[in-house]
KOLZA-288585 format. One record per atom (N, C-alpha, C, O): x, y, z. Coordinates in steps of 0.1 Angstrom, whole numbers, padded with zeros to 4 digits, always signed. Layout:
REM residues N
XYZ ...
END
This chain:
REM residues 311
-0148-0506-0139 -0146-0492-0141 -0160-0484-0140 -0169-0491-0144 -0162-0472-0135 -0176-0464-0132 -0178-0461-0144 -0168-0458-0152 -0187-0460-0146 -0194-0448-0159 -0188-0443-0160 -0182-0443-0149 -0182-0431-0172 -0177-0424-0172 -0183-0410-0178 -0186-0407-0190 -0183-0403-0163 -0188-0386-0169 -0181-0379-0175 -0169-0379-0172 -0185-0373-0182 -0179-0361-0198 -0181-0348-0188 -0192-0343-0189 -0171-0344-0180 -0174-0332-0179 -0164-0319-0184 -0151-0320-0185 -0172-0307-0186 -0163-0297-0193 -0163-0287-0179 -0171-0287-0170 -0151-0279-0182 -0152-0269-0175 -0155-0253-0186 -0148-0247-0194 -0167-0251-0182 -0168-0236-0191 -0167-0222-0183 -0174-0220-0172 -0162-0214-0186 -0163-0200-0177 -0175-0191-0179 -0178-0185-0190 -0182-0190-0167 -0194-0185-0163 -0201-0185-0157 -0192-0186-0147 -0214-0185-0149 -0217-0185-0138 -0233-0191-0136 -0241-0188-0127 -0233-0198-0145 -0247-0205-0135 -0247-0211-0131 -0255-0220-0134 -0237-0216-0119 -0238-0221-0106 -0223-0213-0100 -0213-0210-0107 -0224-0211-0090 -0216-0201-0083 -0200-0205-0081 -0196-0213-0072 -0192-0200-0091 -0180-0200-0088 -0175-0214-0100 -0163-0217-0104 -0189-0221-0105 -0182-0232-0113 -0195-0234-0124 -0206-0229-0122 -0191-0241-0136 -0203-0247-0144 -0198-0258-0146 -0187-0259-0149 -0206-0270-0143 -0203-0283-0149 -0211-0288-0158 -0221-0294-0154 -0209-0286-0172 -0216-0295-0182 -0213-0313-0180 -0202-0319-0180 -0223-0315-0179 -0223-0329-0172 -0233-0340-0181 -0245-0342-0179 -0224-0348-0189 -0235-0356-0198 -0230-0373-0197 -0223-0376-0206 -0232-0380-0191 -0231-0394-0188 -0230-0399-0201 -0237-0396-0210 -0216-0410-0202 -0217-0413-0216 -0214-0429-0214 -0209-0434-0203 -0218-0437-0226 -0215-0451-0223 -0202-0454-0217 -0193-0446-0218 -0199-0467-0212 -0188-0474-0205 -0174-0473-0215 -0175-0481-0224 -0166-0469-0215 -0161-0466-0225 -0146-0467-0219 -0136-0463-0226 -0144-0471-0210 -0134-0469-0197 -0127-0461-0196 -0116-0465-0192 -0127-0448-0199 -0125-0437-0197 -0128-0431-0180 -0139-0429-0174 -0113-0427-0175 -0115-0420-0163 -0118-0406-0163 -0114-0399-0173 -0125-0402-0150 -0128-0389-0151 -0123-0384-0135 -0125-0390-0124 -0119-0374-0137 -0111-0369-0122 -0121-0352-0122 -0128-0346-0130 -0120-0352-0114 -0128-0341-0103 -0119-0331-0096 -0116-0336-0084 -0112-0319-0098 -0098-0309-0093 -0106-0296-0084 -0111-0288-0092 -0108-0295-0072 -0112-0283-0071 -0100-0277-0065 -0093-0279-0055 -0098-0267-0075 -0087-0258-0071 -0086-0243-0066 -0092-0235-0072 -0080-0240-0057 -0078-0227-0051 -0087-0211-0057 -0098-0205-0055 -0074-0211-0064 -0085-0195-0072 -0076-0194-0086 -0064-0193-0087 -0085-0194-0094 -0074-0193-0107 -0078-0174-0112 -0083-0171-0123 -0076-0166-0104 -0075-0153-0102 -0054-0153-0102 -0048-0146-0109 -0048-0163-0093 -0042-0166-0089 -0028-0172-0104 -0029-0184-0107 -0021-0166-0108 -0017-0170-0117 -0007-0185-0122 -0004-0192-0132 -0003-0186-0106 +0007-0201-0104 -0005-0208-0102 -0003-0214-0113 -0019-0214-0097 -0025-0222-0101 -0032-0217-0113 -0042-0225-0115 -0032-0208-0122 -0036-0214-0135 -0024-0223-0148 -0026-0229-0159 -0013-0219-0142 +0000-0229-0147 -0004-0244-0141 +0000-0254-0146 -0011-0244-0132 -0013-0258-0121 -0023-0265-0127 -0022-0277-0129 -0032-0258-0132 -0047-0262-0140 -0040-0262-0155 -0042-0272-0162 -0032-0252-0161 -0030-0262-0176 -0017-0272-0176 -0014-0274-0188 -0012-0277-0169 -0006-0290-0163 -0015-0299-0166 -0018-0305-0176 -0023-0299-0150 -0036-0310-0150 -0041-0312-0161 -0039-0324-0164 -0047-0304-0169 -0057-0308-0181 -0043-0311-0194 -0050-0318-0202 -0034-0310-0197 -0024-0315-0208 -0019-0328-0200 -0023-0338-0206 -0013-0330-0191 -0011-0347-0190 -0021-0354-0185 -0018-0365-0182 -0037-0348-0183 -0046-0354-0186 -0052-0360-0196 -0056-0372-0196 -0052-0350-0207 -0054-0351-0220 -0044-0364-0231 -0046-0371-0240 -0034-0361-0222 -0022-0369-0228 -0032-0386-0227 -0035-0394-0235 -0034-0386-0214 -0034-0396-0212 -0046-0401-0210 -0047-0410-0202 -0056-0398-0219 -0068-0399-0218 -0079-0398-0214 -0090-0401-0218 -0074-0392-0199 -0083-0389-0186 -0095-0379-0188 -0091-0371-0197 -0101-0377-0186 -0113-0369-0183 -0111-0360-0173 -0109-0365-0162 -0113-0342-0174 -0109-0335-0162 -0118-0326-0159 -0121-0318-0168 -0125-0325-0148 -0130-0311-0143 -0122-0304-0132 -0119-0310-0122 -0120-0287-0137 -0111-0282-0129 -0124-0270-0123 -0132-0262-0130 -0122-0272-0110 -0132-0262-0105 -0130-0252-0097 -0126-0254-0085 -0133-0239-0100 -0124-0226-0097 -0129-0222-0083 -0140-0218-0083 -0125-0223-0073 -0133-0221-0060 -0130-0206-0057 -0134-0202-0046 -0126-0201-0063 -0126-0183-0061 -0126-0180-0047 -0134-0173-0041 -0112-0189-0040 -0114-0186-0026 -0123-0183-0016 -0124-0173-0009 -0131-0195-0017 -0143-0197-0010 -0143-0214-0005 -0142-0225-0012 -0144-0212+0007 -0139-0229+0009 -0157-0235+0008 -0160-0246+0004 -0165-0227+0012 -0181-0233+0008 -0182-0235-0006 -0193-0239-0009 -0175-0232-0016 -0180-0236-0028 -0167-0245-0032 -0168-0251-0043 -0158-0247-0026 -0150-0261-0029 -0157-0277-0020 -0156-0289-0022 -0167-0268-0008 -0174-0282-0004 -0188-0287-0011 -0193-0298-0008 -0195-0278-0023 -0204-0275-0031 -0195-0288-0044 -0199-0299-0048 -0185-0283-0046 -0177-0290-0058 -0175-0303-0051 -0181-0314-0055 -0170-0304-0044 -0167-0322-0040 -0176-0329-0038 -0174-0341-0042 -0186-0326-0030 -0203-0332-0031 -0209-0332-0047 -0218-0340-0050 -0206-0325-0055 -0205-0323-0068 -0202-0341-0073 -0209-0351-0075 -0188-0341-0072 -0178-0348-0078 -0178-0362-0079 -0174-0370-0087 -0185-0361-0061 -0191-0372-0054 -0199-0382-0063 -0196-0393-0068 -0212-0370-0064 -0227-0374-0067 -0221-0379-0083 -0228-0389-0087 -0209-0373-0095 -0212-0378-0102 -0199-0392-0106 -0193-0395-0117 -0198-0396-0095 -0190-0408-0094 -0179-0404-0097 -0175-0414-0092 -0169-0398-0101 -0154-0397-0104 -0149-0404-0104 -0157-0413-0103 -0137-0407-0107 -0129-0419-0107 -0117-0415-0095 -0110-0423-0089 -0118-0403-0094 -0104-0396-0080 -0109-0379-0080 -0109-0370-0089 -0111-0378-0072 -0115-0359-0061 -0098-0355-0059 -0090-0363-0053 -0097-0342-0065 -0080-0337-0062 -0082-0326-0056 -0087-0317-0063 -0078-0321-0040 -0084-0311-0035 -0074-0301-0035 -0065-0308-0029 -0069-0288-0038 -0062-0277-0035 -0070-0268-0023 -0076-0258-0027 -0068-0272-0009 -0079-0265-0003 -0078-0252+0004 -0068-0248+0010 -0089-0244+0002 -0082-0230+0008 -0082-0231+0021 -0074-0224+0027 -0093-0242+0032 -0099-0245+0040 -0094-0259+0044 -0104-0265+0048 -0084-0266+0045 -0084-0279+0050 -0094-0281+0060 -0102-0289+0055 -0100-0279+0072 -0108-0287+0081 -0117-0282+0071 -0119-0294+0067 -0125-0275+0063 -0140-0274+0057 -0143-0283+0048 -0153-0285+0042 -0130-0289+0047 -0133-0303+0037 -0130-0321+0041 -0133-0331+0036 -0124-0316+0052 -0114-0329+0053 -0130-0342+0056 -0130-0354+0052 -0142-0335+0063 -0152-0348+0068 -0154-0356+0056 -0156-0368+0056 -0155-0345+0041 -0154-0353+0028 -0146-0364+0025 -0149-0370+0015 -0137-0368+0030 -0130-0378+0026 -0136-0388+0032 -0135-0397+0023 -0142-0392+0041 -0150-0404+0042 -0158-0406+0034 -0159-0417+0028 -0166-0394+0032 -0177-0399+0022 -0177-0403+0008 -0186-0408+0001 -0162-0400+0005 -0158-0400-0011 -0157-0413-0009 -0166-0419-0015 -0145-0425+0002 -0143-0434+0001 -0151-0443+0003 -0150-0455-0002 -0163-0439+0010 -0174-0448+0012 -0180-0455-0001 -0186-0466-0001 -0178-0447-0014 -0178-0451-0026 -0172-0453-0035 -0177-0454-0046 -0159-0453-0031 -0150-0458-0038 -0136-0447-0046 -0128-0449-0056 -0138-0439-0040 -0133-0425-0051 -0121-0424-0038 -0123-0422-0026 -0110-0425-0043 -0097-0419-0039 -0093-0401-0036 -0092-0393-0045 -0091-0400-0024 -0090-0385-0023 -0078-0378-0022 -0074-0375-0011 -0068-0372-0035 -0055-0368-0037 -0056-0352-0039 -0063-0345-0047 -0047-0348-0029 -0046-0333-0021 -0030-0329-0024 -0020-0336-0021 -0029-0316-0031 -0022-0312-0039 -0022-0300-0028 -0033-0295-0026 -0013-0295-0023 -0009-0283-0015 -0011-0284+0000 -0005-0293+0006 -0018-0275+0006 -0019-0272+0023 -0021-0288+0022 -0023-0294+0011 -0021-0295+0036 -0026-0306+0036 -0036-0313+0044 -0035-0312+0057 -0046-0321+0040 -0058-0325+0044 -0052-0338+0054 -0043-0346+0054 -0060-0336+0060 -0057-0350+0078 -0068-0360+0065 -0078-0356+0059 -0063-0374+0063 -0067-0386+0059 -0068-0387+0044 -0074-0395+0038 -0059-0376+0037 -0058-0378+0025 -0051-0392+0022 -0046-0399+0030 -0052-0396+0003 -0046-0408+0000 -0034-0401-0007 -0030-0409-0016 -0029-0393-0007 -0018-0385-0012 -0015-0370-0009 -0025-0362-0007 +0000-0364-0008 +0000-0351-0004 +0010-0343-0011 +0021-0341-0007 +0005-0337-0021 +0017-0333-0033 +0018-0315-0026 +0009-0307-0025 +0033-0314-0023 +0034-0302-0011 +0049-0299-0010 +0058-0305-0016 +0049-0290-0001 +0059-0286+0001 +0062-0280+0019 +0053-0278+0027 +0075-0279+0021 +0072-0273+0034 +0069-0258+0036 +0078-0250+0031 +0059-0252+0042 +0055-0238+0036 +0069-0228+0042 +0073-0217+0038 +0073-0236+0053 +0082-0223+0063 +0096-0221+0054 +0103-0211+0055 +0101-0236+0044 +0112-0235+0042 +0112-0225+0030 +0121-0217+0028 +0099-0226+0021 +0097-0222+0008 +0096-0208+0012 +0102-0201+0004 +0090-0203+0022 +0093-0189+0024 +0106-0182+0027 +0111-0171+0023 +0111-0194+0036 +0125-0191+0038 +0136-0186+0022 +0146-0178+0022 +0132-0194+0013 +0140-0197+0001 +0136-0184-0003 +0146-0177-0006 +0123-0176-0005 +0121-0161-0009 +0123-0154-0001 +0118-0143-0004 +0130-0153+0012 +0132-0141+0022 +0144-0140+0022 +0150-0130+0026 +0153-0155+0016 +0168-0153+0021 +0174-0144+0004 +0185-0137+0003 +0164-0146-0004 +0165-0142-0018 +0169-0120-0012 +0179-0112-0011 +0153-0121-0009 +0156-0107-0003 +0166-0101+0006 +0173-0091+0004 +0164-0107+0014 +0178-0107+0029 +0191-0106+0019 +0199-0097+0022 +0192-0113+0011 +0208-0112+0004 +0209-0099-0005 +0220-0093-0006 +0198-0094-0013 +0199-0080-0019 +0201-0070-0013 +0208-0060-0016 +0193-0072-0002 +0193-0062+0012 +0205-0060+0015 +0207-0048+0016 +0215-0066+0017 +0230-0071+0029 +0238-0067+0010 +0250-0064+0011 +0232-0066-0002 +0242-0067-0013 +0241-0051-0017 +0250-0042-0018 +0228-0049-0019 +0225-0038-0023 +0219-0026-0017 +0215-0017-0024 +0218-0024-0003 +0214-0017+0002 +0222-0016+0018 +0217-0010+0028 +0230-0021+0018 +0242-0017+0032 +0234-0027+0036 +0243-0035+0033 +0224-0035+0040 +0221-0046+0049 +0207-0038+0057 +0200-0046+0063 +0205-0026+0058 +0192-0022+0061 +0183-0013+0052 +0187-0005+0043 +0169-0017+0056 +0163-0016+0045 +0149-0016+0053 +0147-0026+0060 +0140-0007+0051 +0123-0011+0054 +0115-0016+0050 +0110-0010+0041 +0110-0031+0054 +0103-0039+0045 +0092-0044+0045 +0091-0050+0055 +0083-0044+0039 +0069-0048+0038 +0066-0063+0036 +0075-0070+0032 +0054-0069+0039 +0052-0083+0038 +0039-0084+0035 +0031-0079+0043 +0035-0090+0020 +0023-0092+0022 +0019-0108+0024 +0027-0117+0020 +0011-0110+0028 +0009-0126+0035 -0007-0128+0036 -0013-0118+0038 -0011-0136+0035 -0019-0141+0034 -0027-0147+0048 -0034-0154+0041 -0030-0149+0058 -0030-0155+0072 -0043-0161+0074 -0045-0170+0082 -0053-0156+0065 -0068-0165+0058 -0060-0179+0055 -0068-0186+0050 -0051-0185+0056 -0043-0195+0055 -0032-0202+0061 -0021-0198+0058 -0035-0211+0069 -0028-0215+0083 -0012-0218+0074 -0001-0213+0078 -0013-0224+0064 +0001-0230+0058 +0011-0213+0053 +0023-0210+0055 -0001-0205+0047 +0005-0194+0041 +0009-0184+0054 +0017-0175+0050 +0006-0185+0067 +0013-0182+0081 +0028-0189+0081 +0037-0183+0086 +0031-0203+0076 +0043-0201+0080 +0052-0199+0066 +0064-0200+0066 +0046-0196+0059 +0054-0190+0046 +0057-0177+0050 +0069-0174+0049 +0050-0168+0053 +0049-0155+0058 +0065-0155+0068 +0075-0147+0069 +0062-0162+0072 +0070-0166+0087 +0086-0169+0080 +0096-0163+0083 +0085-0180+0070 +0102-0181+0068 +0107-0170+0058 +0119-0167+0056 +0093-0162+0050 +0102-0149+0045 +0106-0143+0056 +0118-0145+0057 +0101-0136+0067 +0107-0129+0073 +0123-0133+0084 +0132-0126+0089 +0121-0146+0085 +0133-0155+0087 +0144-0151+0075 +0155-0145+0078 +0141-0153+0066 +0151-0156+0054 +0155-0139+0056 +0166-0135+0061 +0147-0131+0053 +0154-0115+0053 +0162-0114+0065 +0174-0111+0062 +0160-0116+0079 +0166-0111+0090 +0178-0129+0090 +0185-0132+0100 +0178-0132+0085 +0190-0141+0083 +0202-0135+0075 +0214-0139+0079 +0202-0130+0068 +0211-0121+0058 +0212-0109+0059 +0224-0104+0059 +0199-0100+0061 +0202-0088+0063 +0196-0085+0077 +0185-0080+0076 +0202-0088+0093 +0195-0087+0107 +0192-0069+0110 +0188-0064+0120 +0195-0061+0099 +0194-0050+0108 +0182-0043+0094 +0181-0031+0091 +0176-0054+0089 +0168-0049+0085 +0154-0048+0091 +0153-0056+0101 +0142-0040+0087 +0130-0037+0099 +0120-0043+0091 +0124-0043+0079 +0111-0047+0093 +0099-0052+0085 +0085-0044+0095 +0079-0047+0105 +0083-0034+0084 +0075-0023+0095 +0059-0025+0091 +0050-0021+0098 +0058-0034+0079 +0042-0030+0074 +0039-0050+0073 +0049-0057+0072 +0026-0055+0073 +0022-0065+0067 +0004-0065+0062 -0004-0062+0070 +0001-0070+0048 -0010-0066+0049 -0014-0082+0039 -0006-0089+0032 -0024-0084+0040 -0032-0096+0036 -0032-0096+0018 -0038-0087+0012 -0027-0103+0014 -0029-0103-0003 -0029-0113-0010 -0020-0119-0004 -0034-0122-0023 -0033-0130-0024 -0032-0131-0038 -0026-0140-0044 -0040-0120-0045 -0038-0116-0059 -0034-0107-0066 -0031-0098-0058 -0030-0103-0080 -0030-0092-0080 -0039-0081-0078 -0033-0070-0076 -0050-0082-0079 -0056-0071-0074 -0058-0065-0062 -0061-0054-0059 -0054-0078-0055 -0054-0072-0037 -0038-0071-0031 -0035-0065-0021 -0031-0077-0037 -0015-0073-0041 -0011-0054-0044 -0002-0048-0037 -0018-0048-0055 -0019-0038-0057 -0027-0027-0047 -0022-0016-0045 -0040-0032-0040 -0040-0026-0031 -0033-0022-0018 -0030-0011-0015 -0032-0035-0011 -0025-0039+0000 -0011-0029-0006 -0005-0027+0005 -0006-0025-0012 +0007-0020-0017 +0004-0006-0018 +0015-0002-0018 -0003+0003-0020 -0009+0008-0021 -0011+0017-0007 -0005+0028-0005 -0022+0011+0004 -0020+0013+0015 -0008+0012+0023 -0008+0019+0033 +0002+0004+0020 +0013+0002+0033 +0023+0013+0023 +0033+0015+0030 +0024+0019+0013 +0035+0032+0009 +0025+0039+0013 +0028+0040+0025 +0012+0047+0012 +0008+0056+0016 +0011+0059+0035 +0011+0070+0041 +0011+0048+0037 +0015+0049+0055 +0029+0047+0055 +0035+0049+0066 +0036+0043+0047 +0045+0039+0052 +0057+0042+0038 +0062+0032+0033 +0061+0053+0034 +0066+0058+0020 +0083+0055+0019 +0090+0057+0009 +0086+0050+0034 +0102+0046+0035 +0104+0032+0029 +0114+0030+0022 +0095+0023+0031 +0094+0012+0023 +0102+0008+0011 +0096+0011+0001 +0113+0004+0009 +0119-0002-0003 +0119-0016-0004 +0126-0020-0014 +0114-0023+0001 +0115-0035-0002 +0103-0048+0004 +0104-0055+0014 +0094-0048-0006 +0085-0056-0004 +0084-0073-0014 +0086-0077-0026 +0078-0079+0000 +0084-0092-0003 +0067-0101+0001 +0060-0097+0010 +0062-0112-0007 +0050-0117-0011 +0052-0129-0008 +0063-0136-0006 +0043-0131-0007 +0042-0152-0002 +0033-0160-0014 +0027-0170-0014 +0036-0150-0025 +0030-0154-0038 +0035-0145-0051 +0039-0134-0050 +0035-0152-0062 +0039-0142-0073 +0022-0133-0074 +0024-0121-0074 +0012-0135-0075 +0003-0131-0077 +0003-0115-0071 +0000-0105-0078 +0007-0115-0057 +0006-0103-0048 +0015-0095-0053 +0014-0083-0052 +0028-0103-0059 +0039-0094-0063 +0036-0083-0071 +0038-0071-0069 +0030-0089-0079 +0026-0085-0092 +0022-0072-0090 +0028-0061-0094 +0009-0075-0081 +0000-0063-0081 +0009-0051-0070 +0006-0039-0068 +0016-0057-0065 +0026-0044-0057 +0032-0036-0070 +0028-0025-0073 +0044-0043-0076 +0051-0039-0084 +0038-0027-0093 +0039-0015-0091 +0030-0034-0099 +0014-0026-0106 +0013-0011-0098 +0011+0000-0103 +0015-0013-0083 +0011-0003-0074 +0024+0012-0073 +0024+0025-0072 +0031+0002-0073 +0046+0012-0071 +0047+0020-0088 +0050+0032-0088 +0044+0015-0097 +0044+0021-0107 +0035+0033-0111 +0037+0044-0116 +0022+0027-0107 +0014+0034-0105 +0013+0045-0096 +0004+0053-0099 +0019+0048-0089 +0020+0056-0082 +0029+0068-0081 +0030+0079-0075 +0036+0063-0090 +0046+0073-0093 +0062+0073-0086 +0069+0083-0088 +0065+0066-0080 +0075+0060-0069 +0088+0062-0077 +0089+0062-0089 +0095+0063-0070 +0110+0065-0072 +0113+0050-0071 +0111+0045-0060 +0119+0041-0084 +0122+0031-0084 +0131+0027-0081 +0133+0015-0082 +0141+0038-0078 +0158+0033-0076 +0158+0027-0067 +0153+0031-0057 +0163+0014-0068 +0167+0009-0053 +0156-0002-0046 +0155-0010-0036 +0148+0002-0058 +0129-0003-0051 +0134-0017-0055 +0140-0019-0065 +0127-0030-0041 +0130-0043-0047 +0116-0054-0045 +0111-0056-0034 +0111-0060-0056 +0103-0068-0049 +0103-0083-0051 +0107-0089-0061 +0099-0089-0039 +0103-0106-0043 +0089-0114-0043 +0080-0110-0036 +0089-0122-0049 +0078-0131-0051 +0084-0147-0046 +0096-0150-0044 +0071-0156-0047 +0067-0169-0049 +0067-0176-0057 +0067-0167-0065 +0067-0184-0063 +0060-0193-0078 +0064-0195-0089 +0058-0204-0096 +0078-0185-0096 +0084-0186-0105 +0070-0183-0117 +0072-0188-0128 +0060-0178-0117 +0048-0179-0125 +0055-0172-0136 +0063-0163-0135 +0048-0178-0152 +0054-0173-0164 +0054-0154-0164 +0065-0149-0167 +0047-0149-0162 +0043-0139-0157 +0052-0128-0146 +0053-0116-0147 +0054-0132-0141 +0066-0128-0132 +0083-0132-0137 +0092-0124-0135 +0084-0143-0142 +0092-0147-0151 +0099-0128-0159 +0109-0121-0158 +0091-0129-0164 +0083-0118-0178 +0086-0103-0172 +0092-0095-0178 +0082-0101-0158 +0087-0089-0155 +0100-0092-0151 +0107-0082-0152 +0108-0104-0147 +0121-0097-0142 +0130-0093-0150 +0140-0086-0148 +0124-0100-0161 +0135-0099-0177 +0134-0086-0180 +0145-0081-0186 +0125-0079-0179 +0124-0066-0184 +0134-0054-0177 +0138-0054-0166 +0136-0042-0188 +0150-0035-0181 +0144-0027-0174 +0133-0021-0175 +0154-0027-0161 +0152-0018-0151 +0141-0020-0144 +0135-0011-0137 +0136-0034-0146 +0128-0042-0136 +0130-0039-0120 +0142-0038-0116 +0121-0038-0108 +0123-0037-0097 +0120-0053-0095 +0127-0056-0086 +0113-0062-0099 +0115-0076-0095 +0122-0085-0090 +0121-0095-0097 +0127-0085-0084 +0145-0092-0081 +0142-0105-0081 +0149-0110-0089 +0135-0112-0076 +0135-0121-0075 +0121-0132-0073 +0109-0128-0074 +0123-0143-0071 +0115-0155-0069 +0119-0166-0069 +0130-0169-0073 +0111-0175-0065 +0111-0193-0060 +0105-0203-0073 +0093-0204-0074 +0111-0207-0080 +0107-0217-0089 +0094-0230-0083 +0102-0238-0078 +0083-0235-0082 +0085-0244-0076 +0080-0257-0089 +0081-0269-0088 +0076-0245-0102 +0073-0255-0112 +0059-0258-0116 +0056-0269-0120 +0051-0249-0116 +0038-0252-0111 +0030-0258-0121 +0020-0264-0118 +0033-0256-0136 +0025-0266-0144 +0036-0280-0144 +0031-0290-0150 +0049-0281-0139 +0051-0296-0139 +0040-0300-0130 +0033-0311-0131 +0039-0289-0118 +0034-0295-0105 +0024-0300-0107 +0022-0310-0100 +0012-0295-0119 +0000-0301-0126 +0004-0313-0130 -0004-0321-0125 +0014-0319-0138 +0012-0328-0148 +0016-0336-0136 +0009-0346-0137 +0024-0339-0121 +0028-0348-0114 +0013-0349-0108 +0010-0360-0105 +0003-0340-0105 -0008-0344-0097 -0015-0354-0101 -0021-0361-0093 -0016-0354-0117 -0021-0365-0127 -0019-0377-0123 -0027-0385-0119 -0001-0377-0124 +0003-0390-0123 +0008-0393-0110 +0016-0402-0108 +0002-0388-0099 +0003-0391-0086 -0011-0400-0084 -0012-0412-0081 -0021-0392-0087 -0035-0399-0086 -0034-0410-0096 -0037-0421-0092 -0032-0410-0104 -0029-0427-0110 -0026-0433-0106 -0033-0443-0106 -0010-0432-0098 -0007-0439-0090 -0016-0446-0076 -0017-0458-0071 -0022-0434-0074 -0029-0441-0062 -0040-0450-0067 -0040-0461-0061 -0047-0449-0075 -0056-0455-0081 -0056-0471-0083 -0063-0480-0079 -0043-0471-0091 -0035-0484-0090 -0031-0489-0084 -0030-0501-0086 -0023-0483-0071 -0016-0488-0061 -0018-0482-0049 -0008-0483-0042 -0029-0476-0043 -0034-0470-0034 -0030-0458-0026 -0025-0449-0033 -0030-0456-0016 -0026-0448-0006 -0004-0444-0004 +0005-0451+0001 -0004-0431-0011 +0012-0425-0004 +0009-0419+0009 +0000-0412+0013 +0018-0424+0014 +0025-0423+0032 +0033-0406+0032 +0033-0395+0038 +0037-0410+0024 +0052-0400+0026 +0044-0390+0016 +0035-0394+0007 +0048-0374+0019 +0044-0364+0007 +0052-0364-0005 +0063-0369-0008 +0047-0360-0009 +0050-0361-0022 +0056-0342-0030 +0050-0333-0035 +0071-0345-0026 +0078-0329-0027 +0080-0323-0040 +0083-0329-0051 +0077-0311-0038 +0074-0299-0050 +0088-0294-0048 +0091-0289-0037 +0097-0295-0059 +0115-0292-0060 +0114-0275-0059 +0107-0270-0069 +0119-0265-0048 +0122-0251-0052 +0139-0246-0057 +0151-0248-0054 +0133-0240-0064 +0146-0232-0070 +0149-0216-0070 +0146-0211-0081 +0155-0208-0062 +0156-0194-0064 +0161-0188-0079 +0171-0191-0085 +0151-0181-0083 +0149-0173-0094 +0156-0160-0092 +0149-0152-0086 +0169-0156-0096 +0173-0143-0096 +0178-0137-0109 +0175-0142-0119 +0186-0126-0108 +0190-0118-0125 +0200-0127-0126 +0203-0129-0138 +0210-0136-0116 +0220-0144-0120 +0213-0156-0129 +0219-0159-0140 +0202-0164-0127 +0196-0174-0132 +0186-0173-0148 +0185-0180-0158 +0183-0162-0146 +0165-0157-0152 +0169-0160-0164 +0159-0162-0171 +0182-0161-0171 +0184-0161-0185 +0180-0177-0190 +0180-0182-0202 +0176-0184-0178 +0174-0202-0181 +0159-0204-0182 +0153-0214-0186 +0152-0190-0180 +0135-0195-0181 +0132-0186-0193 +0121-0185-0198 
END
């Protein structure tokens, strides 16, 4: 068993985007795992990160979770990190697959198993995922069917998407499948880049000021949702009719659709602090029994006003 490092995760900034208190402690056989994760701006990976750390915890493990604030140079800062302080397993959520993938040699060169939770890395030892085009599909066909239910079947639609992200391209891609599957005579006139809420609220923001026919905007994340929904309110918008769909099932979004006279309509369950607690016990697995072949599937579920009374 390696040494085992005690590392904490604290929020703040003397080292950019992460702090690792880092104190070597005797042999104690205690594992310690190494998570650099996406952006916890992002509210479905902060459900992802309190997974990881509670069936961590459960199970004795040792965890650092490292906030890469959508910066793929400071997730390759973290893994040379993670490296240097021996880990027992590197878990990568990458915003950048090629900016990390050369790292996987060098992890195994010393023995550290490399388990990849989302987009997916060429030579990982595991791939906890989903397919991005279907999972978009599952939130466009959500919208497409309100469209075709509640709105005669046409409707002007907005997309916000992400394209800083090869995987988040084909999510982008099966929402707008899923809409023109259900509702074909609907238009999708605006798309703009968002990934949080605060760039969710802008991006939303700009495409009604150009674009004020807009009723129905649809996200390749609950996070973007969010900050639309934030935007339309803010703005003063005539909500009748107004619809918006999200990603992620995040508690948070949950939360607005329950609310009356919510424009929220919908979202995709995919479970994201179970999704934490299986990345635990996926990397265990490998640890003990090495390399998965096959990915390892994240279950979706459409979230609508017929369902929402179950979360």
């Amino acid at each position: 068993m390696k040494r085992a490092v005690v590392l904490a995760l604290i929020v703040g900034a003397i080292l950019p985007s992460m702090i690792f208190a880092a104190a070597e402690a005797e042999d104690d056989g205690q594992m310690s795992f190494g998570y650099t994760i996406m952006d916890l701006a992002n509210p479905y990976f902060v459900a992802v990160a309190n997974g990881v750390r509670d069936r961590a915890a459960e199970l004795g493990v040792e965890v650092t979770i490292h906030d890469a604030k959508s910066d793929a140079a400071s997730q390759v800062s973290a893994i040379e990190n993670f490296i240097a302080a021996d880990v027992d397993a590197i878990i990568v959520s990458p915003i950048d697959p090629n900016a990390v993938e050369y790292l996987i040699d060098e992890a195994r060169s010393v023995g550290i198993p490399f388990v990849n939770p989302h987009q997916r890395i060429d030579g990982n030892d595991a791939n906890i995922n989903l397919n991005d085009f279907d999972y978009g599909y599952a939130g466009g066909s959500i919208a497409g069917q309100w469209i075709a239910n509640e709105m005669g079947g046409s409707a002007d639609v907005a997309i916000l998407g992400f394209p800083q992200m090869e995987a988040l391209i084909e999510r982008a891609n099966g929402i707008k499948a899923g809409i023109l599957e259900f509702a074909p005579d609907a238009s999708i006139i605006a798309e703009q880049s968002a990934n949080t809420p605060e760039a969710g609220m802008r991006a939303t923001e700009t495409i009604l000021q150009a674009n004020p026919s807009v009723r129905v905007i649809a996200a390749t994340n609950d996070a973007a949702a969010l900050g639309a929904m934030e935007a339309v309110r803010a703005m003063g918008m005539d909500t009748e009719g107004f619809a918006i769909f999200g990603l992620d099932a995040t508690g948070e979004a949950l939360a607005k659709m329950k609310e009356a006279g919510s424009i929220y309509r919908g979202t995709v369950d995919i479970d994201p602090y179970g999704t934490g607690r299986l990345i635990v016990d996926v990397t265990l697995q490998v640890i003990e029994d090495g390399p998965i072949a096959d990915m390892v599937k994240i279950p979706m579920i459409p979230v609508t006003a017929e369902n929402i009374d179950q979360y």
